[in-house]
Every structure is written in C-alpha cells, then in structure tokens.
MMTF fields as JSON, N, C-alpha, C and O atoms, coordinates in Angstrom:
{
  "mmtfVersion": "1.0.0",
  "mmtfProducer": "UNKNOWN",
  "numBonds": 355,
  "numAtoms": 356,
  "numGroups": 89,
  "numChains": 1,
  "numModels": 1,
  "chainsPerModel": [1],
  "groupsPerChain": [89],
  "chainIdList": ["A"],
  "bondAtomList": [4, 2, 8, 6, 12, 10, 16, 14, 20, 18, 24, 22, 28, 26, 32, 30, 36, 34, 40, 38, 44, 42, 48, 46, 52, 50, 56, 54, 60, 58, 64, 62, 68, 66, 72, 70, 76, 74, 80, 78, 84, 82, 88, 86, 92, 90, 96, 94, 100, 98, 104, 102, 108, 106, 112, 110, 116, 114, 120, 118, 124, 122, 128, 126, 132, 130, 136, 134, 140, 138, 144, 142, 148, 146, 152, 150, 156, 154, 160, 158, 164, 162, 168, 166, 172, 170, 176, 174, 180, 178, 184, 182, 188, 186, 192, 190, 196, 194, 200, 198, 204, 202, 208, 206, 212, 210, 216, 214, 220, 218, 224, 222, 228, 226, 232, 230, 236, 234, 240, 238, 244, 242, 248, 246, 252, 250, 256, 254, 260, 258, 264, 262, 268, 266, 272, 270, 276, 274, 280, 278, 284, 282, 288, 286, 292, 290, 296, 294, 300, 298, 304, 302, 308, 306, 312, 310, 316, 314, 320, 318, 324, 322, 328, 326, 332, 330, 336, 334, 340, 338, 344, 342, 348, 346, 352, 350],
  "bondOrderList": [1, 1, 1, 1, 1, 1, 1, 1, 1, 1, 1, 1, 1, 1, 1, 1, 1, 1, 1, 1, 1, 1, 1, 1, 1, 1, 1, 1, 1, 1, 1, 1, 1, 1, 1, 1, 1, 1, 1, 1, 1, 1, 1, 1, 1, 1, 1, 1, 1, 1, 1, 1, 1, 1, 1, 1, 1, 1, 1, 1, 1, 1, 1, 1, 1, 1, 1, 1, 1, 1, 1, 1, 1, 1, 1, 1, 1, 1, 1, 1, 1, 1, 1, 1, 1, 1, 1, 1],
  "groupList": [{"groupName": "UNK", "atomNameList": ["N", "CA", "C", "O"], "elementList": ["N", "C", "C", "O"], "formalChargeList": [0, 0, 0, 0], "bondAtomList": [1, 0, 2, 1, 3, 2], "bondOrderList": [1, 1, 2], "singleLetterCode": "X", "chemCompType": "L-PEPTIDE LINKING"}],
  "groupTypeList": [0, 0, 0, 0, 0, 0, 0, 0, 0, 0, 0, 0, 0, 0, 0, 0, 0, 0, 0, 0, 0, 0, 0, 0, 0, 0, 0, 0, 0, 0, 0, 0, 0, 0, 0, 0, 0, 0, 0, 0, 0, 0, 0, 0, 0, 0, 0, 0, 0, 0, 0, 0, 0, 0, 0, 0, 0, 0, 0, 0, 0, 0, 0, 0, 0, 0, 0, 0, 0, 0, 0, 0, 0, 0, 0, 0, 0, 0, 0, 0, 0, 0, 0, 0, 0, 0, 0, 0, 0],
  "groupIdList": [1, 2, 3, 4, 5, 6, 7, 8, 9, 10, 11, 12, 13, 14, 15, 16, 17, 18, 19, 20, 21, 22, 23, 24, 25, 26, 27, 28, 29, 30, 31, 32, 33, 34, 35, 36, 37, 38, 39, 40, 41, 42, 43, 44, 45, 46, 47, 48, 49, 50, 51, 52, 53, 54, 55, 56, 57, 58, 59, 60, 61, 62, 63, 64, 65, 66, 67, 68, 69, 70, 71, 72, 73, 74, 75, 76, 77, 78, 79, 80, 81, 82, 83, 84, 85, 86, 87, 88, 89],
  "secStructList": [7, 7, 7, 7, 2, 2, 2, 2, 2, 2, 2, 2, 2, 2, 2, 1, 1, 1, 6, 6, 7, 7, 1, 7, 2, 2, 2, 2, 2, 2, 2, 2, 2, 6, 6, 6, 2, 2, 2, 2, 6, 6, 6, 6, 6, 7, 6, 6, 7, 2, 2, 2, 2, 2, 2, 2, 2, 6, 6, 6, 2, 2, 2, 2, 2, 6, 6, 2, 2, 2, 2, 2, 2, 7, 2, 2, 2, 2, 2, 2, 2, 2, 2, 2, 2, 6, 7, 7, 7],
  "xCoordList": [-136.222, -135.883, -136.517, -135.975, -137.641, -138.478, -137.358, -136.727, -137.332, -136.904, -137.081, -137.798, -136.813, -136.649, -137.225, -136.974, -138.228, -138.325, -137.226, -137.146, -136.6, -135.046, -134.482, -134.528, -134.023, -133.681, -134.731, -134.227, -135.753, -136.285, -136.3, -136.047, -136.567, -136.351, -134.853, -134.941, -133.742, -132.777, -132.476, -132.0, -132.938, -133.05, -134.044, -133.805, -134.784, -136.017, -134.815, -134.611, -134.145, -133.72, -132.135, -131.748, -131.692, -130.844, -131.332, -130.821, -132.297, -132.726, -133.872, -134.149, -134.632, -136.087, -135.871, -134.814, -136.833, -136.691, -137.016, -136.514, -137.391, -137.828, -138.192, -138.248, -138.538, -138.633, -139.653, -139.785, -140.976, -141.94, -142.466, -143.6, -141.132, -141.104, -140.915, -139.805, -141.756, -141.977, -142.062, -141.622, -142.619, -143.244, -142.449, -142.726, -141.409, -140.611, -139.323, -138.621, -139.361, -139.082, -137.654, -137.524, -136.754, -135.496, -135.451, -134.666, -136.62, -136.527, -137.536, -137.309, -138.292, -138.922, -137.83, -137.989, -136.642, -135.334, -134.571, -134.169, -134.431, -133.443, -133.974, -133.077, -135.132, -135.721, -135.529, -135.08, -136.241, -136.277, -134.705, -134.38, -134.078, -131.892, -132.331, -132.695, -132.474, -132.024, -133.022, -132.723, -133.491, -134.566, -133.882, -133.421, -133.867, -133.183, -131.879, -131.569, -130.845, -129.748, -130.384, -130.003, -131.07, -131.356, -131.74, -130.685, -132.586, -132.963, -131.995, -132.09, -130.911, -130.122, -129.044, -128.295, -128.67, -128.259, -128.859, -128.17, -130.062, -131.077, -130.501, -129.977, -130.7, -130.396, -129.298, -129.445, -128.121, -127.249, -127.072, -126.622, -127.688, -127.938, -128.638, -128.248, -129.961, -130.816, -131.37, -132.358, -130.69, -130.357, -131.581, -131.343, -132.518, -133.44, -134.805, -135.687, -134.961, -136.056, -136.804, -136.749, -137.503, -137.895, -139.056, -139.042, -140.006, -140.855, -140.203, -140.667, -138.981, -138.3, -137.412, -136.987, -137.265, -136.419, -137.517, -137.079, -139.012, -139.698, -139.876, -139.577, -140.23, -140.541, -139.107, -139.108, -137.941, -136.842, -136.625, -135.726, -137.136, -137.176, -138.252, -138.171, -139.245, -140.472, -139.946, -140.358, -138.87, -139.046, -138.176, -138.597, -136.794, -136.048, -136.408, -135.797, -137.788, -138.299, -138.886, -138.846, -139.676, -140.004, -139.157, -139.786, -137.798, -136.861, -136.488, -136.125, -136.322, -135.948, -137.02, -136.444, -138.509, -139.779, -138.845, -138.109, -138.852, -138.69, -137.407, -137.151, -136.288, -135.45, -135.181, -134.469, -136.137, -136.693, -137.337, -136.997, -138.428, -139.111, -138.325, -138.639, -137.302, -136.02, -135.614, -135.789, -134.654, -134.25, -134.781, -134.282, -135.861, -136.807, -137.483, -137.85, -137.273, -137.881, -136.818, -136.832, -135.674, -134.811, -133.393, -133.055, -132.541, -131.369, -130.316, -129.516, -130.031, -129.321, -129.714, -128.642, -130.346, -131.363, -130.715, -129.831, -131.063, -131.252, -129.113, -128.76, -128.593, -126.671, -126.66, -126.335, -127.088, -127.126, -126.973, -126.164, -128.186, -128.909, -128.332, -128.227, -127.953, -126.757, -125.791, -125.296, -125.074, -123.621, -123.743, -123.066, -124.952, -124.948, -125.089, -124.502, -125.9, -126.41, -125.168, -125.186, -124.517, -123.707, -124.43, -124.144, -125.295, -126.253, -125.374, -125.67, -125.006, -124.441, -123.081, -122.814, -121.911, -120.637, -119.596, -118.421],
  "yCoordList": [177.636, 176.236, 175.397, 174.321, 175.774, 175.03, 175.187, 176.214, 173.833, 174.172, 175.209, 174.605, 176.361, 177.189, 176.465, 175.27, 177.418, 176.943, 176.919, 176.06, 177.771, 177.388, 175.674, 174.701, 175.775, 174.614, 173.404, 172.735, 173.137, 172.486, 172.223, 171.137, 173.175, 172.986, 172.737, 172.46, 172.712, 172.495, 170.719, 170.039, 170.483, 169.231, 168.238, 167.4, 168.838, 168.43, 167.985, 166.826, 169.097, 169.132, 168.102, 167.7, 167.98, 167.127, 165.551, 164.605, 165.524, 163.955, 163.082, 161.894, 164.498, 164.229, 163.666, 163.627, 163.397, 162.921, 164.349, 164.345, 165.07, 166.576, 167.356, 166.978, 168.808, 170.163, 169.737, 170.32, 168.461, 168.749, 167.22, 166.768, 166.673, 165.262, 165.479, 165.349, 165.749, 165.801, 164.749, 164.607, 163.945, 162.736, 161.262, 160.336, 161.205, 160.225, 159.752, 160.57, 158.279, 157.889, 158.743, 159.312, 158.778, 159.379, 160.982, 161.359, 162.074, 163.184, 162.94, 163.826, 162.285, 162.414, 162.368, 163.014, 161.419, 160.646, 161.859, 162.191, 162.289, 163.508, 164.477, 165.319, 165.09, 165.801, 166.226, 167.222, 164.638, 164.19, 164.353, 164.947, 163.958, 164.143, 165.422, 165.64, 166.591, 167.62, 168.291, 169.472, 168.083, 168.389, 167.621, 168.101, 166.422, 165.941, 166.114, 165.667, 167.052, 167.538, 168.831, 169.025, 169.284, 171.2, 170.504, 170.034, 170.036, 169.218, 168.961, 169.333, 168.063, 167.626, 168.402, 167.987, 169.744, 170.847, 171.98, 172.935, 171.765, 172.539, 171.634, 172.161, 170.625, 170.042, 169.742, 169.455, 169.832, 170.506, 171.068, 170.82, 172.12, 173.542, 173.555, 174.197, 172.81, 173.121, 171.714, 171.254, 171.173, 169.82, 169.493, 168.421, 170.058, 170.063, 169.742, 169.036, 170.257, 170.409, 169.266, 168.917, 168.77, 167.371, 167.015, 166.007, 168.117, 167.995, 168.005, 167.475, 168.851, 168.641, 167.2, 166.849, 166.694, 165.493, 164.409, 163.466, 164.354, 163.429, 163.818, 163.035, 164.709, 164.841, 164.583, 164.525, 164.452, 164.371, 162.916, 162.468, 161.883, 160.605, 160.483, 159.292, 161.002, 160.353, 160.865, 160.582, 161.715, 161.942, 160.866, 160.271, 160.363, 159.387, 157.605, 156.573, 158.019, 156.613, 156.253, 155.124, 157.488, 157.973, 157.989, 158.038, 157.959, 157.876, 156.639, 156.233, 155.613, 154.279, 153.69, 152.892, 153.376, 153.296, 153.268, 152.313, 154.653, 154.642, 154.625, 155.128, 153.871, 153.371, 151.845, 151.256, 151.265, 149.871, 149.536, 148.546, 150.548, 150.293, 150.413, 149.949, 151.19, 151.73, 150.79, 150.368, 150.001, 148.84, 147.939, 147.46, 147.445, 146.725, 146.545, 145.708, 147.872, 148.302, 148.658, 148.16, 149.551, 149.707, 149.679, 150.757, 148.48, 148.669, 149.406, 149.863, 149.666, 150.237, 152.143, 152.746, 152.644, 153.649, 153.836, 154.687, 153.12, 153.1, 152.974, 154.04, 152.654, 152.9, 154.032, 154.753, 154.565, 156.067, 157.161, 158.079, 156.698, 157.948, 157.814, 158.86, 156.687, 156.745, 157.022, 157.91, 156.675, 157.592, 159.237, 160.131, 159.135, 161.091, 161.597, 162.582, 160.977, 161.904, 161.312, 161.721, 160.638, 159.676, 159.365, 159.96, 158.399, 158.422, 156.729, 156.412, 156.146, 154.879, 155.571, 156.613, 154.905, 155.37, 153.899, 154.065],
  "zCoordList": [-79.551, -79.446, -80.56, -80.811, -81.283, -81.943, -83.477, -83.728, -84.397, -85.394, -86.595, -87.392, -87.083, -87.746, -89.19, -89.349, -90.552, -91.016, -92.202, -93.08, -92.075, -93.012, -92.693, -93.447, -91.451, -91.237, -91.837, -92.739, -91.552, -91.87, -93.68, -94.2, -94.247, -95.701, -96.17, -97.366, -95.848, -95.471, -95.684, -96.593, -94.564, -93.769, -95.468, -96.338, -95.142, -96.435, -97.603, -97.966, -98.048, -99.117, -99.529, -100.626, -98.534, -98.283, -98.2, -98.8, -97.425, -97.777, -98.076, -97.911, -98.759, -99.088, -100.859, -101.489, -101.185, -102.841, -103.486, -104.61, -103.336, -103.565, -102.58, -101.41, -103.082, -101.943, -101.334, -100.257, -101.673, -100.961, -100.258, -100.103, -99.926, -99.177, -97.801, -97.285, -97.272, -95.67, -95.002, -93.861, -95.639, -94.882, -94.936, -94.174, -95.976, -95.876, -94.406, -93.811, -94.166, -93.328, -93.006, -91.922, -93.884, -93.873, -93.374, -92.504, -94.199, -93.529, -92.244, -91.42, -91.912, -90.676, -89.357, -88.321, -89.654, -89.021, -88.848, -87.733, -89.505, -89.925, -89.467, -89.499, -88.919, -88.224, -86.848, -86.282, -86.376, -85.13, -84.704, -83.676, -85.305, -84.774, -84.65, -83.495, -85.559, -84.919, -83.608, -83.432, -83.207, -82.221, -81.149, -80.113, -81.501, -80.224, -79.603, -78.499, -80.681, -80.814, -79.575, -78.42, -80.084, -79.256, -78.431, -78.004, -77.82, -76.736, -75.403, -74.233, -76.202, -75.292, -75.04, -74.156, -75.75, -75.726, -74.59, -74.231, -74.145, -73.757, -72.242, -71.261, -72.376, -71.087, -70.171, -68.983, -70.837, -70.39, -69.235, -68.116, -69.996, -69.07, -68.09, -67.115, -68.042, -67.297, -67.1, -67.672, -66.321, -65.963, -64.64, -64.085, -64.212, -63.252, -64.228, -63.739, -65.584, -66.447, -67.128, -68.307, -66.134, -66.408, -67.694, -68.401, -67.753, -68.319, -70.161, -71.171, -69.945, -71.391, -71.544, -72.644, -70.755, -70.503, -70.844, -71.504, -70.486, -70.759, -72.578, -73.479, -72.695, -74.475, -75.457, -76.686, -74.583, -75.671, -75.271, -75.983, -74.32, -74.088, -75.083, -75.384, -75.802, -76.346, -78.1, -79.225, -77.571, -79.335, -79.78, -80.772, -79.181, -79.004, -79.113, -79.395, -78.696, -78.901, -79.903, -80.392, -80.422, -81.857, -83.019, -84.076, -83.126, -84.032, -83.784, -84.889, -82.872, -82.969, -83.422, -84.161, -83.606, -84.416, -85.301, -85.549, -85.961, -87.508, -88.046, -89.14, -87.076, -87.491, -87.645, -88.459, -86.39, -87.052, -88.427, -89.075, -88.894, -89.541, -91.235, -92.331, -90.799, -92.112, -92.512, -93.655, -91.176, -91.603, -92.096, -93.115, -91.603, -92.247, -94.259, -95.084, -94.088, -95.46, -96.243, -97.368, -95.908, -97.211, -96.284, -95.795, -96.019, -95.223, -95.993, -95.177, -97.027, -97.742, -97.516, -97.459, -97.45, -96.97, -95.753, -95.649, -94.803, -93.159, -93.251, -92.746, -93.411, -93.595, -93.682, -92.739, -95.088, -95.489, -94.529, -94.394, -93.805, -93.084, -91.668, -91.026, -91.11, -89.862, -90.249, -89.555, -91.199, -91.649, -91.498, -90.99, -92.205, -92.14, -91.188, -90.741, -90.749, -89.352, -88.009, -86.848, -88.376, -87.578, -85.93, -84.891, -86.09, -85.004, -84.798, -85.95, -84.558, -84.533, -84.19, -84.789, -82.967, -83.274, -83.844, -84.172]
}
C-alpha cells in the first residue's frame, strides 16, 4: 500500500524542478493525491477500516494546507497542478 520508490521518483520527476526536489509545494501535492488515491481505493473495499479512514481524512487535510498556501504564493502554479492531477471537477 505504501508508495513504491519508482513511483515516487516518477511523481518527483514530473513536477519537481529537478530529480532531487522533494520538498516543493507542487511535488509534496502530487504525492499526497496519490496516497490518497490508494487510500480511498483501499476503502472501498474495506469499508469497516476506520483507523485508515482517519489517516486518509488527515492526509486530505494536509493537501488542502498546501493547497491554500499554493494559491497564495504562485496561483498560476496552483491551476497547473489541479489541471494535472484534476483534483477540482
């Protein structure tokens, strides 16, 4: 369930400024989607599993943070990165 580190460099590489931008607001964003993607995939299934239901409510709240903070700082950026990830419908 945990992200793979392919994926992750992946992920990195698509919307990091280079191979070794971990920490920018956009791949942190881009992260968190896919986790919360397996997550809610996970739950689905196993629709009784609360203790995963509270951590994919906290990672969720954790990506709206740093989607406030996107907008705030580069809105042109923060378009980008909801188009891609199409997190807005």
């Amino acid at each position: 369930m945990p992200i793979t580190k392919e994926e992750k460099k992946e992920i990195i590489k698509k919307f990091g400024k280079n191979d070794q931008d971990t920490g920018s607001t956009e791949v942190q964003i881009a992260i968190l989607s896919h986790r919360i993607r397996e997550l809610t995939e996970h739950l689905k299934i196993h629709k009784k599993d609360k203790h995963t239901r509270r951590g994919l409510v906290q990672l969720v709240s954790h990506r709206k943070k740093l989607m406030k903070y996107l907008i705030r700082s580069d809105a042109e950026a923060y378009m980008k990165i909801v188009k891609e990830l199409s997190l807005r419908s």
